[in-house]
C-alpha positions as CSV (number, residue, x, y, z in Angstrom):
1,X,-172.9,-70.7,32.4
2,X,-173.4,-70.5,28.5
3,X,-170.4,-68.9,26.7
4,X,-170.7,-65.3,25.0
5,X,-171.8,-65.2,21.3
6,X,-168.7,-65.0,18.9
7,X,-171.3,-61.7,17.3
8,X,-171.3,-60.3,20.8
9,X,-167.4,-60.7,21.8
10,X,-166.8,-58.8,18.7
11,X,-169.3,-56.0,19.5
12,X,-167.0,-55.6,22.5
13,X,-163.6,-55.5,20.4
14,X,-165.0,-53.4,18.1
15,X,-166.0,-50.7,20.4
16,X,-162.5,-50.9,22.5
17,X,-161.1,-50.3,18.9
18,X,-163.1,-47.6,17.6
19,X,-163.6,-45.5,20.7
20,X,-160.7,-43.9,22.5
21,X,-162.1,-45.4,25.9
22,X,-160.9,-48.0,28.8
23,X,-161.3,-51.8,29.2
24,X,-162.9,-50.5,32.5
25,X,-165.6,-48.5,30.8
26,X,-166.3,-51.2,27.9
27,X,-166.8,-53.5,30.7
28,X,-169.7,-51.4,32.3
29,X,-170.8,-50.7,28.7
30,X,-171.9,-54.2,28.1
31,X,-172.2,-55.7,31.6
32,X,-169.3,-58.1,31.7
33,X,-166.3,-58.1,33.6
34,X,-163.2,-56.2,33.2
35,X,-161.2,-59.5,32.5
36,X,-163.4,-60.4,30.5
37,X,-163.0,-57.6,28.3
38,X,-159.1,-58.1,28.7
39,X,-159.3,-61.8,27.8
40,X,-160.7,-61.5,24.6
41,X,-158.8,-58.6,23.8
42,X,-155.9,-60.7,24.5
43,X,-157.0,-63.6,22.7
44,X,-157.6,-60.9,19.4
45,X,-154.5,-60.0,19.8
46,X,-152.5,-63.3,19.7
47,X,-154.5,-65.6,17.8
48,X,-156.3,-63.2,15.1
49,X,-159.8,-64.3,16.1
50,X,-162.3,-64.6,19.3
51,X,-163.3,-68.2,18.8
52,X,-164.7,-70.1,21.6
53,X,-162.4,-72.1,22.9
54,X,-163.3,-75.3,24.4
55,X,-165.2,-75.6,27.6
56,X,-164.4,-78.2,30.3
57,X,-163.1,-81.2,29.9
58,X,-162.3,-83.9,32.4
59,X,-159.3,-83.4,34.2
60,X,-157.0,-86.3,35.6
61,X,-155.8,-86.4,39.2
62,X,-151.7,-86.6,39.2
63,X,-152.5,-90.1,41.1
64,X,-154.8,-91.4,38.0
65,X,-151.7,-93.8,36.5
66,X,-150.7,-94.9,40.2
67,X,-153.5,-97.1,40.9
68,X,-151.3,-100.2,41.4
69,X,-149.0,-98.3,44.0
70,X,-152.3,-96.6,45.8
71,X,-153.4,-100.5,46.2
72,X,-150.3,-101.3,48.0
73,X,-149.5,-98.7,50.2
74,X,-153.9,-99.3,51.7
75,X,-152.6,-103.0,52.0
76,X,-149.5,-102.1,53.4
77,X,-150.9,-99.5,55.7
78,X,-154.7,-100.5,56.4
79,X,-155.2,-98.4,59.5
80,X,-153.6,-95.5,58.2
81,X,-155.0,-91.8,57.9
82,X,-155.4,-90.1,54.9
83,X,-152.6,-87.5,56.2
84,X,-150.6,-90.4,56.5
85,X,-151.0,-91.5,53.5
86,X,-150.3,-88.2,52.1
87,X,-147.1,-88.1,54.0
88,X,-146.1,-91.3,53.0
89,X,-147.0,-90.6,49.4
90,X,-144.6,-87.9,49.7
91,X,-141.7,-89.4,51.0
92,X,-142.6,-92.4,48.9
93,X,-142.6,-90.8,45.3
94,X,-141.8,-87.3,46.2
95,X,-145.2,-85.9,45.2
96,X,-147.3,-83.4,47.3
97,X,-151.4,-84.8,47.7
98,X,-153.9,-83.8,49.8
């Protein structure tokens, strides 16, 4: 989904501010959703601005440096299930996986 304008968020900020009305009704007034409206009034109110922020990015699994230990514990354990593994993982390096 494409993000919102930076022109429209602050049509939205702008009419929260000027009107003596509710997140709830500036919501409906502009068809977005209530949190929504209360995230960019949020993000007015702490950082000055309504910027986009970055979208995305990749994000690495907790197991993305443990390659070498991963390697072992299949060798070690060929025959395993994955539940094993995570249950071995756990009581291994005390960290939860699924």
């Amino acid at each position: 989904m494409k993000a919102y304008s930076i022109e429209f968020r602050k049509k939205i900020i702008k009419a929260y501010e000027q009107g003596d009305t509710s997140v709830r009704k500036v919501a409906q007034r502009f068809d977005v959703s209530k949190a929504f409206v209360q995230k960019i009034l949020k993000q007015k109110q702490t950082t000055g601005h309504v910027q986009l922020k970055k979208q995305g990015g990749s994000l690495k699994s907790v197991l993305h440096s443990s390659t070498a230990q991963l390697t072992q514990m299949v060798e070690k354990y060929p025959d395993s299930t994955l539940l094993e593994y995570c249950e071995y993982w756990l009581d291994s390096y005390q960290q939860s996986v699924s």
